[in-house]
C-alpha positions as CSV (number, residue, x, y, z in Angstrom):
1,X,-130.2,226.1,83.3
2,X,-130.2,228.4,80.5
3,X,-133.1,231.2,81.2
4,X,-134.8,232.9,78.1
5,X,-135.3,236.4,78.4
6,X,-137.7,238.6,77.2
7,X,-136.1,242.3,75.8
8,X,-138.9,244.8,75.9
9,X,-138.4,248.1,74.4
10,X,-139.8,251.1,76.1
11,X,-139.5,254.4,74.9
12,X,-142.1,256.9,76.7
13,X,-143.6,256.5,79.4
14,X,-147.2,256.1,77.9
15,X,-146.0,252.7,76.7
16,X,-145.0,251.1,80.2
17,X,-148.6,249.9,81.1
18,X,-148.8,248.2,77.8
19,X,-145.1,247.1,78.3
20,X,-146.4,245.3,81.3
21,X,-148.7,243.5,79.6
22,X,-146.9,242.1,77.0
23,X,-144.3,240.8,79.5
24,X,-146.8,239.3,81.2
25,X,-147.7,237.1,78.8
26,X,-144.1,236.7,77.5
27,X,-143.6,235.3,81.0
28,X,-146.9,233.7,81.2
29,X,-145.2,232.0,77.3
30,X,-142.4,230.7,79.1
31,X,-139.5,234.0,79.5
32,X,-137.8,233.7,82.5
33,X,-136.3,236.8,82.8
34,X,-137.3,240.4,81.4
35,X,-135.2,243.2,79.6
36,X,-136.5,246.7,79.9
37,X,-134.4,248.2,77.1
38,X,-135.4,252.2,78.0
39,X,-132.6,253.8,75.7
40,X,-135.6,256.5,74.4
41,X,-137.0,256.8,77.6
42,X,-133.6,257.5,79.7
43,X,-134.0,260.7,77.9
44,X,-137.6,261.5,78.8
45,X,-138.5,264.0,81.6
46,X,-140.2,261.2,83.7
47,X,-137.5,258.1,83.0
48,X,-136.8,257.6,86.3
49,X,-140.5,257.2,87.9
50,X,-141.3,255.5,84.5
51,X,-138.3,253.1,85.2
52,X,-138.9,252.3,88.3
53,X,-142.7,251.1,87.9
54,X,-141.2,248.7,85.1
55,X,-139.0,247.3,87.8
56,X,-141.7,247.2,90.6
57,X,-144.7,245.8,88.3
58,X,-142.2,243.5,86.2
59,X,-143.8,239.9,86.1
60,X,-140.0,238.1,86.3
61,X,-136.7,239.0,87.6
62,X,-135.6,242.0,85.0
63,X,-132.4,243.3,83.4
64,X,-132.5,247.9,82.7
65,X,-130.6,248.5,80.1
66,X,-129.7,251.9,78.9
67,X,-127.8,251.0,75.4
68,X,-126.0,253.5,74.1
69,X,-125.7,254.5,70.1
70,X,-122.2,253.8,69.8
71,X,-123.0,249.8,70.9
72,X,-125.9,249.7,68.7
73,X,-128.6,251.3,71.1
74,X,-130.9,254.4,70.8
75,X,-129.0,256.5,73.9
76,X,-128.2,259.6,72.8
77,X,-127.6,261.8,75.7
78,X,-124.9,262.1,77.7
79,X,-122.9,259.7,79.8
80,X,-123.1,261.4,83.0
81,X,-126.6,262.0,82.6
82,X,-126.7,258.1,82.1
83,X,-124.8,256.6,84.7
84,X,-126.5,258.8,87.5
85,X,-130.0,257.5,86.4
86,X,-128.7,253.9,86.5
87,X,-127.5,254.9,90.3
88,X,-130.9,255.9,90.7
89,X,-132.3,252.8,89.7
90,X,-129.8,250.3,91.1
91,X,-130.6,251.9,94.4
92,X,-134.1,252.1,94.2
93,X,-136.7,250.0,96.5
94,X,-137.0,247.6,95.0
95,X,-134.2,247.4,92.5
96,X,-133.7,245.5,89.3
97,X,-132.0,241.6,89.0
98,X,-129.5,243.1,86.8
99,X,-128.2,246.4,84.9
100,X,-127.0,246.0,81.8
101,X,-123.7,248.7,81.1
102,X,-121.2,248.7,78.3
103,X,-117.5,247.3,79.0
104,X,-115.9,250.1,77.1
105,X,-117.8,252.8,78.7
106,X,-117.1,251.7,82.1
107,X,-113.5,251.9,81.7
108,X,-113.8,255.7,80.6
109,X,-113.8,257.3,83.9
110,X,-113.1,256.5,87.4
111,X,-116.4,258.2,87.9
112,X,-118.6,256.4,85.5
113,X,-117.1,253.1,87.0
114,X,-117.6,254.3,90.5
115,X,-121.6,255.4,90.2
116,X,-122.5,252.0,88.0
117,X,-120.5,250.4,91.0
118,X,-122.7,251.9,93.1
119,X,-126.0,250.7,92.2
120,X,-124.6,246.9,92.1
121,X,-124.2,244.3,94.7
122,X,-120.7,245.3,94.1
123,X,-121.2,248.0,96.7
124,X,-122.6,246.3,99.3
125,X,-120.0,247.7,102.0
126,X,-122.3,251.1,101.2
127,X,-126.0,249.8,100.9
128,X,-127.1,245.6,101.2
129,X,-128.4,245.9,97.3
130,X,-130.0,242.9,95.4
131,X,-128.9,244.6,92.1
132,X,-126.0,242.6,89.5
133,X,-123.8,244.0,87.1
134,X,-124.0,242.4,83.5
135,X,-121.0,243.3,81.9
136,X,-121.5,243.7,77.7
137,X,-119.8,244.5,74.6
138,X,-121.4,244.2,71.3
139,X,-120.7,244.6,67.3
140,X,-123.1,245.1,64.7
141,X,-120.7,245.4,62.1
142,X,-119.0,242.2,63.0
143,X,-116.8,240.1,64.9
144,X,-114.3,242.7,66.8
145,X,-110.8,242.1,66.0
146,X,-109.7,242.0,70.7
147,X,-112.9,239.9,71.3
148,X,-110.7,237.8,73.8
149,X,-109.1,240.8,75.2
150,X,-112.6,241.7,75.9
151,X,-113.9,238.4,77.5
152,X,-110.7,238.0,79.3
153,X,-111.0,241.7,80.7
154,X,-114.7,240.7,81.7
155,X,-114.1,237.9,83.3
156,X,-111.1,239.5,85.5
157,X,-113.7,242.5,86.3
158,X,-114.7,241.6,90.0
159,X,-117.9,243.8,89.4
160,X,-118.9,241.9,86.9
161,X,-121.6,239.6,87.4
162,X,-122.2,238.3,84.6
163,X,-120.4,238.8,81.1
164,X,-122.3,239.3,78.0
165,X,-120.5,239.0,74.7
166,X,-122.5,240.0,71.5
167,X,-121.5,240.4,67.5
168,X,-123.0,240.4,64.1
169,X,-121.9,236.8,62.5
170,X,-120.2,237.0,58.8
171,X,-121.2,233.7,59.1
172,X,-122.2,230.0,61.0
173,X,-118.6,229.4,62.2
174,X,-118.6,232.1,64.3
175,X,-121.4,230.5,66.5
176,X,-118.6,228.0,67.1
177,X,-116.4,230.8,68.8
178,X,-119.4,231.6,70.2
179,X,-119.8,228.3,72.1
180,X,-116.0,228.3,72.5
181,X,-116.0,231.3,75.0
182,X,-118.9,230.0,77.0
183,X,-117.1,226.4,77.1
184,X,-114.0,228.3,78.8
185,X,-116.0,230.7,81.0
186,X,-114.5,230.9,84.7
187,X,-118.2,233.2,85.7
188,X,-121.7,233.3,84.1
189,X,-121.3,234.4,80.9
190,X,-123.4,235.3,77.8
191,X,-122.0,235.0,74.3
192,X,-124.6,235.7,71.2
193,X,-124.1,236.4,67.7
194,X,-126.4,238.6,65.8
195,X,-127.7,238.4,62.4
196,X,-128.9,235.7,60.3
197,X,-125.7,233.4,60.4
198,X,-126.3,233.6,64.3
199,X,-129.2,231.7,65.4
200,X,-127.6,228.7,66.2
201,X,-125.5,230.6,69.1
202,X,-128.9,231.4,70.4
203,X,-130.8,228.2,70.4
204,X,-127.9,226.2,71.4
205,X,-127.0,228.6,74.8
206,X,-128.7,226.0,76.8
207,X,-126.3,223.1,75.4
208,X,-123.1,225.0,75.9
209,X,-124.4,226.2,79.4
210,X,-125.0,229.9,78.7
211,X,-126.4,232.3,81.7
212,X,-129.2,233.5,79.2
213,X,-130.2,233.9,75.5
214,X,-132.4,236.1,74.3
215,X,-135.7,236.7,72.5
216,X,-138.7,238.8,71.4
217,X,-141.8,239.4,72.0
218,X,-144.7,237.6,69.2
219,X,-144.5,241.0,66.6
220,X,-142.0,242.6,68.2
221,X,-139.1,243.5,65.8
222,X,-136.5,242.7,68.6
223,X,-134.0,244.8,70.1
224,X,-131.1,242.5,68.0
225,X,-131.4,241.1,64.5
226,X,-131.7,237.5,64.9
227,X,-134.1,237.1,68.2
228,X,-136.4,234.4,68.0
229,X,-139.5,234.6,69.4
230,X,-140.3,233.1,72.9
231,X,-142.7,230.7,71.4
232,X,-139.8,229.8,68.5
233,X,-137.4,229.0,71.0
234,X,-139.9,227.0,73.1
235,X,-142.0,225.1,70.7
236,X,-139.9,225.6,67.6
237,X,-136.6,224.5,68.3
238,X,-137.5,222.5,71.9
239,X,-135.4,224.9,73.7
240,X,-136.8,223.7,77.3
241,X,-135.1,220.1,76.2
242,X,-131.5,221.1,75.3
243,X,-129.2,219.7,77.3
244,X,-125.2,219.3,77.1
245,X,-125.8,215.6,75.8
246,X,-128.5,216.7,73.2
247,X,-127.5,216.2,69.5
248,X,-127.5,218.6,66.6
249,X,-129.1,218.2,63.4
250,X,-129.5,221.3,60.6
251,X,-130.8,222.2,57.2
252,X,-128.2,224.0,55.1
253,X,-128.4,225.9,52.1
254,X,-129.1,229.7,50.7
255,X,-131.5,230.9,51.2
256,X,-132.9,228.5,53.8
257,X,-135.3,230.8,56.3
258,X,-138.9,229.9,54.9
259,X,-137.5,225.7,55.2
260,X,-140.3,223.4,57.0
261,X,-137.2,221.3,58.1
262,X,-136.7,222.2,61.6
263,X,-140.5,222.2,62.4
264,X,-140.8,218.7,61.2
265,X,-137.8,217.4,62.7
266,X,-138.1,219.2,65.6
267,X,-141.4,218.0,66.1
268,X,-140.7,214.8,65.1
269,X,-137.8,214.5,68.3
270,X,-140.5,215.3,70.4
271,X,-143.0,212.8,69.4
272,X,-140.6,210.1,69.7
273,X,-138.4,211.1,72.6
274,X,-135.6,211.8,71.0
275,X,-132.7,214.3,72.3
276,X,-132.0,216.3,69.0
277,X,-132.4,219.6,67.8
278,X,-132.7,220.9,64.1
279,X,-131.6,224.2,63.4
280,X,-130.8,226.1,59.7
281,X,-127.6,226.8,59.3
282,X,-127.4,228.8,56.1
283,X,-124.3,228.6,53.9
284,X,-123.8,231.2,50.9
285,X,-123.1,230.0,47.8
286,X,-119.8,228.9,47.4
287,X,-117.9,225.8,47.7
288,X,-115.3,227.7,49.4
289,X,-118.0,228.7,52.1
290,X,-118.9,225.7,52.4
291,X,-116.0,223.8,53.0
292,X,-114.8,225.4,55.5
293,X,-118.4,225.9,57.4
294,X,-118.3,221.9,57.1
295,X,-115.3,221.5,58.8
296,X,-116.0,224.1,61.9
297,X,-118.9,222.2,62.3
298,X,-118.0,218.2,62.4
299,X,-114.6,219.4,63.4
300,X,-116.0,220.9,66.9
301,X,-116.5,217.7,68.8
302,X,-119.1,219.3,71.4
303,X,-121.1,220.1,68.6
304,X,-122.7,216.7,68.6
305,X,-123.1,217.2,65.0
306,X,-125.3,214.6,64.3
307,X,-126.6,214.9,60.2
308,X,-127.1,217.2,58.0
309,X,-130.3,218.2,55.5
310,X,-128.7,219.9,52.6
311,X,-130.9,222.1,49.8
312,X,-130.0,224.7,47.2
313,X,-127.4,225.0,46.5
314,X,-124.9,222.4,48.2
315,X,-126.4,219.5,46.9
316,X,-123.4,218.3,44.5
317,X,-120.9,220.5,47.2
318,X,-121.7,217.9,49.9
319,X,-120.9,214.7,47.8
320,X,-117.3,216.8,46.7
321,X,-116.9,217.3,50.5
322,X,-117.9,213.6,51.6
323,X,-115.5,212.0,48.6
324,X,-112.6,214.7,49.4
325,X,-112.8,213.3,53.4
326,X,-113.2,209.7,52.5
327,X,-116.3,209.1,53.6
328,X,-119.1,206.9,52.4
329,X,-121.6,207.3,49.7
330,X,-124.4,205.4,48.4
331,X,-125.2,204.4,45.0
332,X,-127.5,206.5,44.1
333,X,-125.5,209.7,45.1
334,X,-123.0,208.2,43.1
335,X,-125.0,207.6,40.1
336,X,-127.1,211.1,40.0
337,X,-124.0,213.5,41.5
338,X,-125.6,214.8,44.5
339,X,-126.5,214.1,47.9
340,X,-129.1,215.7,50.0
341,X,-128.5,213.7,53.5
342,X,-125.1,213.8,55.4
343,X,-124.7,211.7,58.6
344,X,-122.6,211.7,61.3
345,X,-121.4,208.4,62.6
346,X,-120.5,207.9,66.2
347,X,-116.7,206.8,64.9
348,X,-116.6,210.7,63.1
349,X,-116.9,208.6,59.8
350,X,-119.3,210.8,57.3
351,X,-122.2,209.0,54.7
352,X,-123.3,211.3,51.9
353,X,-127.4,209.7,51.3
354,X,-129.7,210.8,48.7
355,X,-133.7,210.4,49.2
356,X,-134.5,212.9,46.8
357,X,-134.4,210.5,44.3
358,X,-137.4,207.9,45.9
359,X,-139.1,210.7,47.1
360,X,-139.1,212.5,43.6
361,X,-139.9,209.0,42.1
362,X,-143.2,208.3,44.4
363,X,-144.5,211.5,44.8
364,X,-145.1,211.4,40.9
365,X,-146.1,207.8,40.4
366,X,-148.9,208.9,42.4
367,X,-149.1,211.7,40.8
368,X,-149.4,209.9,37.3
369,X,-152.1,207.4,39.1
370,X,-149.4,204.4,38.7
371,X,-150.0,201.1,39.9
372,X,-150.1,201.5,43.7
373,X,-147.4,199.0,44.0
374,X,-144.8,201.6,42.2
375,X,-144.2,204.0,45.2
376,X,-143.9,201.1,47.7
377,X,-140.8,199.1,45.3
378,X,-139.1,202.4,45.6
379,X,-137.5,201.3,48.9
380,X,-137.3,198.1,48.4
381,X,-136.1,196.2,51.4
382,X,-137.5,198.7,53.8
383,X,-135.0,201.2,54.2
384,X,-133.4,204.2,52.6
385,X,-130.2,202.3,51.9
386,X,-131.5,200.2,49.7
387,X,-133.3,202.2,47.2
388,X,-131.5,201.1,43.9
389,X,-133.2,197.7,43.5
390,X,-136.4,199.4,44.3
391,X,-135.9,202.0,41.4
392,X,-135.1,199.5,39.3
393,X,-138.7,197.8,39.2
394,X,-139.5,200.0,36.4
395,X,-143.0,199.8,37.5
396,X,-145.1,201.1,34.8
397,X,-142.4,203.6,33.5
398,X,-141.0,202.5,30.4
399,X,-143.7,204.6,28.4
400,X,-143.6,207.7,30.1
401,X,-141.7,210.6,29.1
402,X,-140.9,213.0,31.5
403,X,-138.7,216.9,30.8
404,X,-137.3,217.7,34.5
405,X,-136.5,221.6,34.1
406,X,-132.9,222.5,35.9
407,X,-129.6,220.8,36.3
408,X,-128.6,221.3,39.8
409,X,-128.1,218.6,42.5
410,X,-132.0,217.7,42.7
411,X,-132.3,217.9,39.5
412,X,-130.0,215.4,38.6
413,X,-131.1,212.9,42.2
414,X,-134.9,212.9,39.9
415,X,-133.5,212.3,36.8
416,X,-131.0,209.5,38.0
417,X,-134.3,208.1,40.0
418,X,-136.4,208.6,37.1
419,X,-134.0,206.4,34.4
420,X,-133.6,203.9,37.1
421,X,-137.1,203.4,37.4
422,X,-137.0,203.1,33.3
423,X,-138.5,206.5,31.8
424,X,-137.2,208.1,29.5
425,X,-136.0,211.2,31.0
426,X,-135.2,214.9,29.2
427,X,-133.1,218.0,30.7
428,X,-134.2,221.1,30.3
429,X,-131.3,224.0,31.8
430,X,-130.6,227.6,30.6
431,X,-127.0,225.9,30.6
432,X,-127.7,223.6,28.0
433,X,-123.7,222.6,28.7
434,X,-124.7,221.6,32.5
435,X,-127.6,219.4,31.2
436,X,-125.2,217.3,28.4
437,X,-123.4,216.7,31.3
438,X,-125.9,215.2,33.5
439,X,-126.5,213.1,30.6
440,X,-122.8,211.9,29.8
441,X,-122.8,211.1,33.3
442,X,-125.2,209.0,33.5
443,X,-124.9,207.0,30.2
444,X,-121.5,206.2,31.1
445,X,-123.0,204.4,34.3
446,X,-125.0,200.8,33.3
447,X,-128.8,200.4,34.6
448,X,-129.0,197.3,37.0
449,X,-129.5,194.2,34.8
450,X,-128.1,196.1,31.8
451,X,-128.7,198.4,29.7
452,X,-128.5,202.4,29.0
453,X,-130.3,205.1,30.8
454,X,-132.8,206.7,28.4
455,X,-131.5,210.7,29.2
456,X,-131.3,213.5,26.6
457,X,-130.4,216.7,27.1
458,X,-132.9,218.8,25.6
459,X,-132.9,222.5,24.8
460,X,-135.0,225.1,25.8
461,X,-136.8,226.1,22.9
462,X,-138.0,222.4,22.1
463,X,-139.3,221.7,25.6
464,X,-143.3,222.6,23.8
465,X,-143.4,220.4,21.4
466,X,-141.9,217.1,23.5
467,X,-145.1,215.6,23.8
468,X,-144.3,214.9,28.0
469,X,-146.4,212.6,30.1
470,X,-144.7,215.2,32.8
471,X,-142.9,218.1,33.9
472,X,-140.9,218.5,36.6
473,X,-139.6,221.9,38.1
474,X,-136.5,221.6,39.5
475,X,-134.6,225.0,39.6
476,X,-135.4,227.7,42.5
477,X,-137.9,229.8,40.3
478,X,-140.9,230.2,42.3
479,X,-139.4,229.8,45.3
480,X,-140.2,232.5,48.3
481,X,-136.7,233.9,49.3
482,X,-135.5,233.0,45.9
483,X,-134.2,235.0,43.1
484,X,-137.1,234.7,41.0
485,X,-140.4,234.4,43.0
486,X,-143.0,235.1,40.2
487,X,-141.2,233.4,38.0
488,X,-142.4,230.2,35.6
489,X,-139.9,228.0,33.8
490,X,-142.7,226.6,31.2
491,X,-143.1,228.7,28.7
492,X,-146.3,230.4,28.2
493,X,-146.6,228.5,24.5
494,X,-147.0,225.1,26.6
495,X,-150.0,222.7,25.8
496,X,-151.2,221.3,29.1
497,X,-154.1,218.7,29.1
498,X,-155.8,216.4,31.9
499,X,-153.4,213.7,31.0
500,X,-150.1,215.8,31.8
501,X,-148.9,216.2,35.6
502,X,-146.9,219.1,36.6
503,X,-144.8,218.3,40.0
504,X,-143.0,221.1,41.8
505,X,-139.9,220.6,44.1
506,X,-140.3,224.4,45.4
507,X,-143.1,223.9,48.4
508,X,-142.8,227.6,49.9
509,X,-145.2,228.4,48.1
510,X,-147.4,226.3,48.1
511,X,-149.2,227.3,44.6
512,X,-146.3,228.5,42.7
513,X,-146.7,230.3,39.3
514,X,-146.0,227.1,37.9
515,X,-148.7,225.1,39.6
516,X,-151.5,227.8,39.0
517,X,-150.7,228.1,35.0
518,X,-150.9,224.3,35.1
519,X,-153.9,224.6,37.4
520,X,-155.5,226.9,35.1
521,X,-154.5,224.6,31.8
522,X,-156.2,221.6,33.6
523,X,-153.3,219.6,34.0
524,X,-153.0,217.7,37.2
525,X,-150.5,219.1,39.6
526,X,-148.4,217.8,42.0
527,X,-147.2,220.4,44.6
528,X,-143.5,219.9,46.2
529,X,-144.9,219.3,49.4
530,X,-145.0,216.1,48.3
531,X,-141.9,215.4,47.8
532,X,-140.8,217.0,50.8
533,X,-142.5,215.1,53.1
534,X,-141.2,212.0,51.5
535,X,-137.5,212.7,51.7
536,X,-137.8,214.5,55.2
537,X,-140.0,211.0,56.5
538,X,-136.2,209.0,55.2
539,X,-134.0,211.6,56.9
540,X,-135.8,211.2,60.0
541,X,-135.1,207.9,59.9
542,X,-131.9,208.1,59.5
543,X,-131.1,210.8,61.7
544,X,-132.9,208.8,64.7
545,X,-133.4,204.8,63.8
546,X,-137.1,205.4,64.1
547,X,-139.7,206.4,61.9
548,X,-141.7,209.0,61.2
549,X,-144.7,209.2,63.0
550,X,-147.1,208.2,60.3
551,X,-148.8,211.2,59.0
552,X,-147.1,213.6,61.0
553,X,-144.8,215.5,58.6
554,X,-148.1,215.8,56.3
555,X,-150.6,217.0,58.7
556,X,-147.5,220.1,60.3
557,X,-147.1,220.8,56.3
558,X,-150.7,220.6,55.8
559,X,-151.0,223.5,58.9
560,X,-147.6,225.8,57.5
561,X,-148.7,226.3,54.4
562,X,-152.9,226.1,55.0
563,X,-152.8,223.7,52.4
């Protein structure tokens, strides 16, 4: 059993009474364990009575760690100073679970190794102690270049309890090597990677069988970038329910921190038993980048990778990767260039899906107040697999004309769903060359039943005098973490009226810049919460072989973004 533990900075001793506190509820929230991480206060005239009231009052079993500067800490003093306060504490009545003390410092000195030995379990020959040795290294610049040299000397290190392992990922595959070490482990060990790229490593310790994994306090910076919260681990990402047999599912993309995906799929596990967890796994930009992420991550069979969500940017980079390994993809991925659903079959075979295009497709039928009938012949025959002879009803769409603003994978998944389903669609990019050939594409490919798909690539300065029925944003403007946050791709010149809808793909915010010029114009609006909960209701089913729960997606998106 993996135990969450709760680091707790401390750095006078004013702040111990309140430190108390907080780790009582932190425990009271589900921590296991607590760090005192008393770098400041080692230095402080009064550390040592400070110290030892943390250790006496402390709610769980604790860890006291004294982290020095050079391994990321705030420990400025000297090392002698250092390791005879951690004698003093180790010895202490009662003393801690566990001290925390750098590998590379202990192998300074016989007489720094000999006075941490002395306030462990290690010396039990001098005093019966309760107190363990957690052996650490750690990089915040990166992975270091002898990081099996330094597991290896760990795990040989009879003093050593426990061995702790911790860098700054350059990116998700080193949460693989992450999981590696702990796979090979001959003694408890701990192996975390810091930083954005390193979440996974932390939620998935209890899969892979680490000692601990760490996390923060609810408004608590953290002593590590990367810490979840307690509460995030728990109810977030269903952290009590990981097992070795439980499967992985993931959102990738860049940037993907404000996605709703894992809370709704996480969720959604829980409310029908399933044994899964969701994570984001971002992936920079790159088709080099994310190549090889892809492999490391079906290629590492104790992964359990079981399907992938894929947004901005990798939308057309997953169908490249699913065609380059032979895999299978459905029609209309093929037709529209992009794929925003990879699966993971139980024979290692890979299917590139795409339900960006029925959920763009409903999600502004309804919009448009189309005959009821229109959203529900989108998946005709009951299932995401079979969405091309639902798009095909051309239910009440040969009339409308809608512009769809961007060129990128979900730009072309609603304009392929949007020609199926028989309107006559127009491209708007600031590439007008990336638009033509969204366009070529899909002229070159036959409608079911015959005929031409009605596309045009339009250009930018035409897009206000098109006469739409509809607009559809597309691109990342808008978007919170994005590039362009307050930006609007309509121009300002752009006649609105109560007959025009306005649908947004970007659903973080909620009210984009967009939606509140439309808003203010009177034109009805469609946020891309919409659409979201649509495509992420097929995934699910995908992922799992069961639905949704009805209404649930809507209701937790309803709650995220206080809609």
């Amino acid at each position: 059993m993996t135990l969450i533990t709760v680091a707790i900075t401390v750095e006078t001793p004013a702040e111990v009474l309140e430190a108390l506190r907080t780790a009582t509820q932190q425990v009271q929230a589900g921590a296991r364990i607590v760090e005192w991480r008393v770098d400041a206060l080692a230095e402080d005239a009064g550390a040592l009575d400070a110290i030892t009231r943390l250790v006496r009052e402390s709610p769980a079993p604790c860890i006291v760690t004294i982290r020095s500067a050079s391994e990321g800490g705030g420990y400025r003093g000297d090392d002698t100073d250092r390791v005879s306060l951690i004698e003093a504490i180790g010895t202490a009545d009662p003393g801690p679970r566990y001290i925390d003390f750098e590998l590379l410092h202990l192998s300074r000195s016989a007489n720094i190794r000999q006075k941490v030995l002395l306030a462990v379990d290690h010396a039990r020959q001098v005093r019966d102690l309760k107190t363990s040795l957690i052996l650490s290294t750690h990089d915040f610049k990166g992975r270091p270049n002898d990081l099996a040299r330094r597991a290896a000397a760990m795990w040989q290190d009879p003093a050593c309890a426990i061995a702790k392992l911790a860098w700054r990922a350059r990116s998700v595959r080193d949460c693989i090597e992450a999981f590696e070490l702990l796979l090979q482990a001959p003694k408890p060990t701990v192996a975390l990677c810091m930083g954005p790229f390193g979440l996974a490593s932390r939620v998935l310790a209890a899969k892979f069988g680490a000692f601990l994994t760490y996390a923060r306090a609810d408004g608590d910076p953290g002593t590590a970038p990367g810490q979840p919260t307690v509460r995030q681990l728990r109810q977030d990402f269903r952290f009590d329910a990981i097992s070795k047999n439980t499967r992985v599912f993931g959102v990738i993309g860049w940037p993907i921190e404000h996605s709703l995906s894992p809370l709704l799929h996480n969720t959604g596990f829980s409310a029908v038993g399933f044994d899964g967890c969701y994570l984001p796994l971002p992936i920079p930009t790159e088709w080099e980048h994310f190549k090889a992420t892809m492999h490391a991550l079906i290629d590492f069979k104790p992964l359990d990778l079981g399907g992938l969500s894929v947004t901005l940017p990798h939308k057309e980079n997953l169908l490249r990767y699913v065609r380059e390994s032979g895999g299978v993809i459905d029609a209309i991925s093929e037709r529209c260039g992009a794929a925003n659903t990879l699966l993971v079959e139980a024979n290692g075979r890979l299917r590139a899906i795409n339900t960006d295009a029925p959920a763009a497709v409903a999600a502004l039928a309804v919009g448009m107040q189309m005959r009821a009938q229109a959203s529900a012949a989108l998946a005709a025959g009951g299932t995401p697999n079979s969405i091309d002879g639902g798009l095909a009803a051309r239910v009440g769409w040969s009339a409308m004309r809608v512009a769809v603003l961007g060129a990128g994978g979900a730009a072309r998944a609603i304009v392929a769903g949007l020609s199926l389903a028989g309107a006559q669609v127009f491209i708007f990019n600031r590439t007008h060359e990336r638009a033509e050939a969204i366009e070529r594409d899909l002229h070159r490919q036959p409608l079911p039943g015959g005929g031409e798909s009605h596309v045009v690539a339009g250009r930018l300065g035409e897009i206000a005098s098109g006469h739409f029925h509809a607009f559809v944003n597309a691109t990342s403007v808008g978007m919170e973490g994005g590039a362009d946050i307050s930006g609007n791709p309509l121009p300002n010149d752009i006649q609105l009226h109560p007959q025009v809808v306005v649908m947004e793909t970007v659903y973080t915010p909620r009210i984009t810049p967009m939606l509140r010029m439309a808003t203010e114009r009177g034109a009805r609006v469609i946020d891309g919460a919409q659409m979201f909960v649509k495509q992420a209701e097929m995934q699910f089913q995908l992922f799992t072989g069961t639905e949704a729960p009805a209404g649930l997606f809507q209701q937790l998106v309803q709650q995220a973004l206080a809609i």
